[in-house]
C-alpha positions as CSV (number, residue, x, y, z in Angstrom):
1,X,0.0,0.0,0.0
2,X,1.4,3.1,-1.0
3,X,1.3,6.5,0.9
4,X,-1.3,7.9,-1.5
5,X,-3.7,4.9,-1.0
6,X,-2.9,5.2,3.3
7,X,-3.9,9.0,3.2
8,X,-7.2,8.3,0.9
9,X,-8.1,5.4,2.9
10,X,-7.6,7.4,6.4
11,X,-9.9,10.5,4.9
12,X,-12.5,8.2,4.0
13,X,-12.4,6.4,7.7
14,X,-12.0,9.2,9.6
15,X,-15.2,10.9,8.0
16,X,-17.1,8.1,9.8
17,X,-18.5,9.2,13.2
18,X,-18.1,7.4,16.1
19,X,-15.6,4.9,15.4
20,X,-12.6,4.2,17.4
21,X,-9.2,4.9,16.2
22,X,-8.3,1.8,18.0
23,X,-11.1,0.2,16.1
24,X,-9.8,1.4,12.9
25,X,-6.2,-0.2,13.3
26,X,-7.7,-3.5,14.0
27,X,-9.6,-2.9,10.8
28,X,-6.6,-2.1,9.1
29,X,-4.5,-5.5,10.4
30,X,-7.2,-7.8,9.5
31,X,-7.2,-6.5,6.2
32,X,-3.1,-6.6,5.8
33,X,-4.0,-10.9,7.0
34,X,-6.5,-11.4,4.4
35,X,-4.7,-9.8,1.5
36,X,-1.3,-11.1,2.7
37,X,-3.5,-14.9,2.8
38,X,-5.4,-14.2,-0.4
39,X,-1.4,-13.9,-1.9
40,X,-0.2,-17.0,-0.8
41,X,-3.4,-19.0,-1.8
42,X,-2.9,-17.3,-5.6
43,X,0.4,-18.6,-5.5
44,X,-0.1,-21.5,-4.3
45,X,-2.6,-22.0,-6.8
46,X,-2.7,-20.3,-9.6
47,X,-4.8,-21.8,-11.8
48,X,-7.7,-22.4,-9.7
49,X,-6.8,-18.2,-9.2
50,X,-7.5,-17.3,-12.9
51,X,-10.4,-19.8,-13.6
52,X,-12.4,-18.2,-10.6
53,X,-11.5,-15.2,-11.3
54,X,-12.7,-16.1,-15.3
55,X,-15.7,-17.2,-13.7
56,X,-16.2,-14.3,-11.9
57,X,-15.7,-12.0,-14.9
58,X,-18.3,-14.2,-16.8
59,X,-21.1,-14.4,-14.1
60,X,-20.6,-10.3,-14.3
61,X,-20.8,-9.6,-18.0
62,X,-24.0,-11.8,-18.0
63,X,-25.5,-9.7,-15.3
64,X,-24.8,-6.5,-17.3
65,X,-25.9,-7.6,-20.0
66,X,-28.3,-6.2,-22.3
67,X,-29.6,-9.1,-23.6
């Protein structure tokens, strides 16, 4: 994450009322887990990655669709 995307993403949070600064680092580690894990499993298998991904995508398109 680079500075840009740390100063946009503490505007946005800190325009929220009543939420805990203490709160919001928690937030802010559990996210750093789950992309650090989402990382390894895309590594780990990369394939299974792109097809869900693919079929993601597709499911998407179809749902915008104008047909």
């Amino acid at each position: 994450m680079n500075d840009q995307e740390v100063k946009s993403a503490n505007t946005l949070f800190s325009s929220i009322p009543n939420i805990n600064p203490e709160d919001l680092k928690e937030i802010e580690l559990r996210l750093k887990e789950a992309r650090d894990k989402t990382q390894e499993l895309i590594r780990t298998y990369p394939l299974t990655s792109v097809a869900i991904g693919l079929g993601i995508g597709f499911l998407i398109g179809r749902m915008f669709s104008k047909k």
